[in-house]
C-alpha positions as CSV (number, residue, x, y, z in Angstrom):
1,X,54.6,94.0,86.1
2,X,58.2,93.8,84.9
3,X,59.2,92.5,81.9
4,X,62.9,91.1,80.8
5,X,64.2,90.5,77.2
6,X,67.0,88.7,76.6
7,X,70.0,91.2,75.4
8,X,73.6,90.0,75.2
9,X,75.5,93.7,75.2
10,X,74.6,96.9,75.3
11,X,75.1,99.2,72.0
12,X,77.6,101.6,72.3
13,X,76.5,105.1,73.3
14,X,73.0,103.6,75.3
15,X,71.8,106.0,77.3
16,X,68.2,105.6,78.6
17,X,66.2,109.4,78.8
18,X,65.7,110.9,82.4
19,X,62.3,110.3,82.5
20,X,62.1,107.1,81.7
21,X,65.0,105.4,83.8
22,X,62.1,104.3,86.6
23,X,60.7,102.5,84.0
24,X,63.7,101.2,81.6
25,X,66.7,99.4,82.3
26,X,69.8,96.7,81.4
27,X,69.8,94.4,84.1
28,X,73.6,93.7,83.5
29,X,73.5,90.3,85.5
30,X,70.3,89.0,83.7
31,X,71.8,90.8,80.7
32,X,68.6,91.3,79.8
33,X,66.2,94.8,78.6
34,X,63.6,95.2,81.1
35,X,60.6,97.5,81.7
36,X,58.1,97.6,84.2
37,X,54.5,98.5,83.6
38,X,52.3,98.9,80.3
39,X,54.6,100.3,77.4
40,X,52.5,102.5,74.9
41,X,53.6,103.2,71.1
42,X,54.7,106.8,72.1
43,X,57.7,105.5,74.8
44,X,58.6,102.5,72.4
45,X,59.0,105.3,69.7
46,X,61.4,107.4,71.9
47,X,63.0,104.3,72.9
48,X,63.7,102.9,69.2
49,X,65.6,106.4,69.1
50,X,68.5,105.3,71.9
51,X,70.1,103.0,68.7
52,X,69.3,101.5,65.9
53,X,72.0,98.3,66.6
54,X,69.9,95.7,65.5
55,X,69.5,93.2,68.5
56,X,68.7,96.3,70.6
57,X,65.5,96.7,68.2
58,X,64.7,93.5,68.3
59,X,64.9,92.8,71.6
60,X,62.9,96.2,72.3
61,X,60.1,95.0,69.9
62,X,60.1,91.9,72.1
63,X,59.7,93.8,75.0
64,X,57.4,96.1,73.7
65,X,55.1,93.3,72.5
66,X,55.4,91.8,76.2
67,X,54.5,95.2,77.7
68,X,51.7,96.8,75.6
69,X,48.6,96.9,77.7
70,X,45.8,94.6,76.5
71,X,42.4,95.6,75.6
72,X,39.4,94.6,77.8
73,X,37.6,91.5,76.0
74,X,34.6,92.5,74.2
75,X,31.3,91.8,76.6
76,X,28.1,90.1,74.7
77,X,28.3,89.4,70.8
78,X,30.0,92.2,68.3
79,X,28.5,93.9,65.5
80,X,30.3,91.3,63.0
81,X,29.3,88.4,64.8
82,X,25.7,89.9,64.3
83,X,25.8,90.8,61.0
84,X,27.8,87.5,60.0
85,X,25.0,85.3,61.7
86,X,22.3,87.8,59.5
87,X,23.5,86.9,56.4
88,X,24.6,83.1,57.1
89,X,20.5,83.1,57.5
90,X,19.8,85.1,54.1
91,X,22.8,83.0,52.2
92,X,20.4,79.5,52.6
93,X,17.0,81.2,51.2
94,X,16.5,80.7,47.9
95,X,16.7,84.1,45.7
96,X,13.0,85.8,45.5
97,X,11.9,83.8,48.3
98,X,12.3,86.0,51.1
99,X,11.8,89.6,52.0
100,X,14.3,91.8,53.5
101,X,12.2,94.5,56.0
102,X,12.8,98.1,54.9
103,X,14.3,99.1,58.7
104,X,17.4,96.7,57.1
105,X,18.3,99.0,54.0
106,X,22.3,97.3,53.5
107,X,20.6,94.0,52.6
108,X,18.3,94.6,49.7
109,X,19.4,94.1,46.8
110,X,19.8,97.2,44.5
């Protein structure tokens, strides 16, 4: 996928590194950054290096942001959601009135 971010001008000196001019451009007649495929913090990093001209950056965060693959959802219920639900159920017995089985050592009381 390709991504564009809005960028009025270049900074001066911008020069994009060999290796990465498949993947990062200015599209002068969009005037716009653009970079195609997932972005990871390592090329964002080298590409924070080109200039530090402050609507370069931002524009650069934006595309980063746009760019950075995503993670795969989580399948079935998480380990919070479990442990949140376990103790919702403990919160509304009164104190004394339950016990906690030994296999469950992080909920009884010390």
């Amino acid at each position: 996928m390709i991504h564009y971010v809005p960028l009025s001008h270049l900074p001066p000196n911008f020069h994009v590194p060999e290796k990465l001019q498949n993947r990062f451009w200015y599209d002068e007649d969009k005037k716009s950054l653009v970079y195609e495929g997932p972005m990871f913090k390592l090329t964002f990093d080298r590409l924070r290096e080109i200039s530090h001209d402050y609507d370069y950056q931002r524009a650069l965060e934006k595309l980063f942001q746009l760019s950075v693959p995503e993670e795969p959802a989580a399948r079935g219920h998480s380990k919070a959601l479990a442990i949140s639900s376990r103790s919702m159920a403990f919160s509304s017995v009164p104190r004394g009135a339950a016990t906690v089985p030994p296999e469950l050592p992080a909920l009884h009381p010390r």
